[in-house]
N, C-alpha and C positions, 0 to 999 in steps of 0.2 A: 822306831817303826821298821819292818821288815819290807824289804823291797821283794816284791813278787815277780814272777816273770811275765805278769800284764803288768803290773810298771815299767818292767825293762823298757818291755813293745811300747810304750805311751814315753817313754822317755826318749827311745830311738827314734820314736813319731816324730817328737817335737825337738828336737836336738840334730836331726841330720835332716842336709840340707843337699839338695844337686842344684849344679849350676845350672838355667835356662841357658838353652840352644835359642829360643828366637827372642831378639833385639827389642824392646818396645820402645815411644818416645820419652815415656812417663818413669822409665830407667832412668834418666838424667835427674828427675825428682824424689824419687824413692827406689834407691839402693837396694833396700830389702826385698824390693820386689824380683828380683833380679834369681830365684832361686825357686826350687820344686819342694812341696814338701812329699813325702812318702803316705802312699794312701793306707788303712789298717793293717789289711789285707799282707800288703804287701815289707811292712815294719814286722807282722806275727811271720811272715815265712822266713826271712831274716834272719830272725830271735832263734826260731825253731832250727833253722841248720847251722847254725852258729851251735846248738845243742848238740845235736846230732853230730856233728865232725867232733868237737869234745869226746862225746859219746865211745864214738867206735873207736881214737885215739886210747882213750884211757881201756876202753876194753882188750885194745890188741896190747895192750902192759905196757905201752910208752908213756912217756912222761909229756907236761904241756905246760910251757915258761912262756908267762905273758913278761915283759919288761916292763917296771914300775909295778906291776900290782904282786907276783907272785908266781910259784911253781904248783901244778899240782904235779902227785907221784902216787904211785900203784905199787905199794907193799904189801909182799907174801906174808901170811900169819901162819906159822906149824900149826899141825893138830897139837892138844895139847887137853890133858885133864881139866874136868871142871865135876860141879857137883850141882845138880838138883835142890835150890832153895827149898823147894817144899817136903819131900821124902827126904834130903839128904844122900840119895843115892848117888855114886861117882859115876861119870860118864864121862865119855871122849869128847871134844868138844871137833870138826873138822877141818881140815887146813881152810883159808879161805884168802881172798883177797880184798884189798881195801885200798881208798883213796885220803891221801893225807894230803893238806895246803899246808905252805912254808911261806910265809910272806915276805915280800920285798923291803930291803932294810929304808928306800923310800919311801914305803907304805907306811911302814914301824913308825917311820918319823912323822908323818903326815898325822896317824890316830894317837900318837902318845907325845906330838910336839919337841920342839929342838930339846935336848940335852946340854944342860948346863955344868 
């Protein structure tokens, strides 16, 4: 299954937690309660600028190394010939840029398990 970016938000919903600033008595009975959860609203603007800083990073040509998960990188493509499937006619194809992920050898080992 594909994780969307309303999963993300519904994951950051239910996954992060702040700690409460006021005291109650019923803290000594339930621990849990001891914590804020994050309202929609504010899990989607989150999500959304956590985007957005990517974003404009990867658009100004720098590189973004998360630790344990992977690098993304923004490599130059030359122009370069290509050809029209349907006429067959040659064209120039334009330089362009792109974003390639390189994964963390931690990761590697997490989705493809220990190596024997």
């Amino acid at each position: 299954m594909t994780l969307t970016k309303t999963g993300i938000i519904r994951k950051v919903r239910e996954e992060v937690r702040f700690k409460n600033k006021e005291k109650g008595p019923q803290l000594f009975l339930f621990p849990e309660m001891d914590c804020v959860l994050l309202n929609p609203k504010r899990a989607a603007e989150i999500v959304d600028h956590l985007f957005e800083i990517m974003k404009r990073t990867l658009a100004g040509g720098d590189d973004i190394f998360i630790r344990g998960f992977g690098k993304f990188r923004v490599q130059f493509k030359w122009s370069r010939p290509g050809r029209n499937p349907q006429t067959g006619e040659t064209i120039i194809l334009g330089s362009r840029r792109r974003v390639s992920f390189k994964t963390s050898p931690s990761l590697k080992e997490k989705l493809n398990g220990k190596r024997v």
